[in-house]
Residue frames as a rotation matrix with the C-alpha (Angstrom) as fourth column:
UNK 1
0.741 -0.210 0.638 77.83
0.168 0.978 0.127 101.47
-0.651 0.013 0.759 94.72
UNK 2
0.697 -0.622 0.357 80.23
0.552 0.147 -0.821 102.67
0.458 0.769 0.446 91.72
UNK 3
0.499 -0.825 0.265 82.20
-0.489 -0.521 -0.700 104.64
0.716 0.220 -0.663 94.18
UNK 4
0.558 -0.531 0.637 82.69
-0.481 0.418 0.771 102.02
-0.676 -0.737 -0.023 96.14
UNK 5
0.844 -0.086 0.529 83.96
0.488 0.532 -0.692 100.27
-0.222 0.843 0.491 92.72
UNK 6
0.748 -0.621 0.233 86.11
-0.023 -0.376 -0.926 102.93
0.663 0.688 -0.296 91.53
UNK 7
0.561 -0.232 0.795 87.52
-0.790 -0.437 0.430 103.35
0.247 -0.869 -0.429 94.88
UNK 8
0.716 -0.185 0.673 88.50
-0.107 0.924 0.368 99.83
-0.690 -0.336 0.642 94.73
UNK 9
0.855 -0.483 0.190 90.10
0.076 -0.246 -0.966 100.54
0.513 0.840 -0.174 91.30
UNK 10
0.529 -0.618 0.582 91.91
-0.804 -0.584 0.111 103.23
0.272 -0.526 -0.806 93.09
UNK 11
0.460 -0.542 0.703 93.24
-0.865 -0.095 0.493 101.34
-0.200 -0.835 -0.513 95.52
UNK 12
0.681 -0.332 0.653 94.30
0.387 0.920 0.065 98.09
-0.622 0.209 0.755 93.63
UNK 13
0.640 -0.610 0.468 96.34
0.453 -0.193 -0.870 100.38
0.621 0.769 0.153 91.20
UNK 14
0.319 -0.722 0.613 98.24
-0.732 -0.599 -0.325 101.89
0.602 -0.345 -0.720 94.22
UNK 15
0.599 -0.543 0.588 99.13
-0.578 0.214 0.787 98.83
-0.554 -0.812 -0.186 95.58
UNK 16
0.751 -0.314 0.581 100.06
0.578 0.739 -0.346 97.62
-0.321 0.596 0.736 92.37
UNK 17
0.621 -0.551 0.558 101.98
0.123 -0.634 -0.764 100.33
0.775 0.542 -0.326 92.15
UNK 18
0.509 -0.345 0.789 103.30
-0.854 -0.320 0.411 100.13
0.111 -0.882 -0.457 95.35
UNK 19
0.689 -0.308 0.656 104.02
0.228 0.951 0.208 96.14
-0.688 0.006 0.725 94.86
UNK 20
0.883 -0.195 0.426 105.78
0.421 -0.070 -0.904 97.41
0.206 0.978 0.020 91.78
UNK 21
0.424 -0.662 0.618 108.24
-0.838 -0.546 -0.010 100.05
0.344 -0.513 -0.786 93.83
UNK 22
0.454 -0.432 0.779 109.42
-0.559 0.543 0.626 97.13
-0.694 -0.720 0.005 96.32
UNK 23
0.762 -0.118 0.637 109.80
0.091 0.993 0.075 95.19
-0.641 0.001 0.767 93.85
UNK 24
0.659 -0.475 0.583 111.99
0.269 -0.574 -0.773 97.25
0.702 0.667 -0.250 91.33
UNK 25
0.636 -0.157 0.756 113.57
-0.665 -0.609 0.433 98.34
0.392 -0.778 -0.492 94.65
UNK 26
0.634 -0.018 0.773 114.53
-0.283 0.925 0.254 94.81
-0.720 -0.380 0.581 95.41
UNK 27
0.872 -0.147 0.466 115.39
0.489 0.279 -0.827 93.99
-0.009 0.949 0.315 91.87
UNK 28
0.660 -0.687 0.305 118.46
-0.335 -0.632 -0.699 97.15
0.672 0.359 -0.647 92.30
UNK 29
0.081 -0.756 0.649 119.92
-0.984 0.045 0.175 95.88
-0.161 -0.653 -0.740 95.72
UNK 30
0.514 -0.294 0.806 120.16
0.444 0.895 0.043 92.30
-0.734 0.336 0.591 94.15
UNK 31
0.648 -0.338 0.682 121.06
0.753 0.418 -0.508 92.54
-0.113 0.843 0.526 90.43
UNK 32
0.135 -0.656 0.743 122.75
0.630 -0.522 -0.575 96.22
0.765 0.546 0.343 90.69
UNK 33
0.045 -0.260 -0.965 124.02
0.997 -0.042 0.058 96.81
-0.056 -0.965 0.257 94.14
UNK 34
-0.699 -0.715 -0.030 126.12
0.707 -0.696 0.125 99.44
-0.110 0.066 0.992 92.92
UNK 35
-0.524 0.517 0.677 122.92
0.455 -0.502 0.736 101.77
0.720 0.693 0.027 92.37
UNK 36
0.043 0.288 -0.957 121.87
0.970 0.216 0.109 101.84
0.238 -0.933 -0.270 95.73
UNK 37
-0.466 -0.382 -0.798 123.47
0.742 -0.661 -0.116 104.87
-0.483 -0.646 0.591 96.54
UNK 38
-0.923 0.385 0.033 121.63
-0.266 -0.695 0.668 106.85
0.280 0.608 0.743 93.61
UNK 39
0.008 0.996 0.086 117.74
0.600 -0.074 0.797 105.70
0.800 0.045 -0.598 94.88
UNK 40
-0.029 0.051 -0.998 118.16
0.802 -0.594 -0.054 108.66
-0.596 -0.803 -0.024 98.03
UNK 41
-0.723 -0.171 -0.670 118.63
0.044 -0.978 0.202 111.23
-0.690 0.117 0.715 95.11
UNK 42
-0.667 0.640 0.380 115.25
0.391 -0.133 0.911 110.43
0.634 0.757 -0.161 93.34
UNK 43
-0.767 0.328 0.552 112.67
-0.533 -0.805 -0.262 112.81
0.358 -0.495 0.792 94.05
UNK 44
-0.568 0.719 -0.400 110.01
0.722 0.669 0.177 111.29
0.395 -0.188 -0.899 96.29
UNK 45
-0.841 0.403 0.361 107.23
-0.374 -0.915 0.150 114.48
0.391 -0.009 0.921 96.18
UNK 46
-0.084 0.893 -0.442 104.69
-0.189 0.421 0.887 112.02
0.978 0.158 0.134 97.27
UNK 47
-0.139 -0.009 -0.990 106.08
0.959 0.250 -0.136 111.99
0.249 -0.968 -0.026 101.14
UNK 48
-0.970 -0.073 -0.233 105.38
0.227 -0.617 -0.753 115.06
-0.089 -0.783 0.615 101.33
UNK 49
-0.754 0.656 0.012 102.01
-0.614 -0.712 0.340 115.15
0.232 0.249 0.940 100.69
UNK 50
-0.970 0.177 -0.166 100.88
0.243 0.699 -0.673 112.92
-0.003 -0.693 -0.721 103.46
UNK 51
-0.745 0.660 -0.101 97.77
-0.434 -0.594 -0.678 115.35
-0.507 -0.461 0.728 104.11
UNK 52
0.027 0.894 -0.448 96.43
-0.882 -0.190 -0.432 114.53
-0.471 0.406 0.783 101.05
UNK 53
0.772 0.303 0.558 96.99
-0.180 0.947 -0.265 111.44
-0.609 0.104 0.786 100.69
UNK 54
-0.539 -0.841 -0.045 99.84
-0.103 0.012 0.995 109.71
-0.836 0.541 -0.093 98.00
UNK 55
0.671 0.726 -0.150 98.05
-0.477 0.268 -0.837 109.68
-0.568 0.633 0.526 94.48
UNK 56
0.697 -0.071 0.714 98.84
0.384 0.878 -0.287 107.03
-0.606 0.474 0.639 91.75
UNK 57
0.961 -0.276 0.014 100.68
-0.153 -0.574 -0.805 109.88
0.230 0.771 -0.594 89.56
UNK 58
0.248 -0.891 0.381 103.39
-0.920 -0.339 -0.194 110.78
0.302 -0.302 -0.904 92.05
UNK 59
0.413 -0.092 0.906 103.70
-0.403 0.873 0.273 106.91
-0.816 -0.478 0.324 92.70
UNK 60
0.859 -0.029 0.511 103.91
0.463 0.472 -0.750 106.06
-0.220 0.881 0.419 88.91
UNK 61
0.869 -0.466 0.167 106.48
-0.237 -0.687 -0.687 108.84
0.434 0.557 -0.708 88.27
UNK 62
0.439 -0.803 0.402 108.70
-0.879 -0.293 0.375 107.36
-0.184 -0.519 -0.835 90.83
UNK 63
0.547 0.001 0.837 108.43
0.081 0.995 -0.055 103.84
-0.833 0.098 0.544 89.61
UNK 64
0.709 -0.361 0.606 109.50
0.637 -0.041 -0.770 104.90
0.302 0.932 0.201 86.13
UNK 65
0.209 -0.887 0.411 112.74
-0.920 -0.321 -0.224 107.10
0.330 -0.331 -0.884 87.87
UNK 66
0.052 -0.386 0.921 113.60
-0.441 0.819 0.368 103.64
-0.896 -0.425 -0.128 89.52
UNK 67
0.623 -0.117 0.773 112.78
0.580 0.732 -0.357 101.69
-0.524 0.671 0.524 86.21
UNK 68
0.976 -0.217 0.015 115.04
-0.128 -0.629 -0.766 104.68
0.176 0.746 -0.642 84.21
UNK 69
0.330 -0.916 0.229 117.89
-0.867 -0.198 0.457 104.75
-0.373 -0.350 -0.859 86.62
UNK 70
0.468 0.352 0.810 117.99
-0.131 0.935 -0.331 100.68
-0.874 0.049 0.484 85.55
UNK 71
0.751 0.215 0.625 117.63
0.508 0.417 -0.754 101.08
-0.423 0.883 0.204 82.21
UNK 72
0.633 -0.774 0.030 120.41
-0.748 -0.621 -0.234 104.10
0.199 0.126 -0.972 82.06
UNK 73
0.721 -0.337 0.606 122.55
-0.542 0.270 0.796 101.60
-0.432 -0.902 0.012 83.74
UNK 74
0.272 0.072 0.960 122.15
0.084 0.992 -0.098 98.81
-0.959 0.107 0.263 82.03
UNK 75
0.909 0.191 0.370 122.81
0.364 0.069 -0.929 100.44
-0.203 0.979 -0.007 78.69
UNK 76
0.840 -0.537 0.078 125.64
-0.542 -0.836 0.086 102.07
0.019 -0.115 -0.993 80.02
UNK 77
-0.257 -0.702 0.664 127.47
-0.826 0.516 0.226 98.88
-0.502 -0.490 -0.713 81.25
């Protein structure tokens, strides 16, 4: 029973993290078109590692490159 629990965990923090991406994603081709062209040159290490599945790390690390590129931006301009 607690790994069906944690397992749930799991998976509610990777689609929050995954609800998070789109939406940060969303958030750049609305408020900062112009950025567009720079989300192809963040690393996404987590497609390749289909086999084993995507873990929450290499998800989180890519959210916070999307929320950086942003915040560079925004401080820039």
């Amino acid at each position: 029973m607690l790994l069906v629990f944690q397992n749930l965990a799991y998976m509610q923090s990777n689609n929050d993290l995954n609800t998070n991406i789109r939406l940060t994603t969303l958030k750049i081709q609305e408020e900062y078109p112009e950025l567009v062209k720079y989300l192809n040159e963040i690393p996404r290490n987590f497609l390749s590692n289909t086999d084993k599945g995507i873990n929450n790390k290499e998800l989180k690390g890519y959210l916070d490159s999307l929320n950086n590129l942003i915040e560079t931006y925004a401080k820039e301009h």
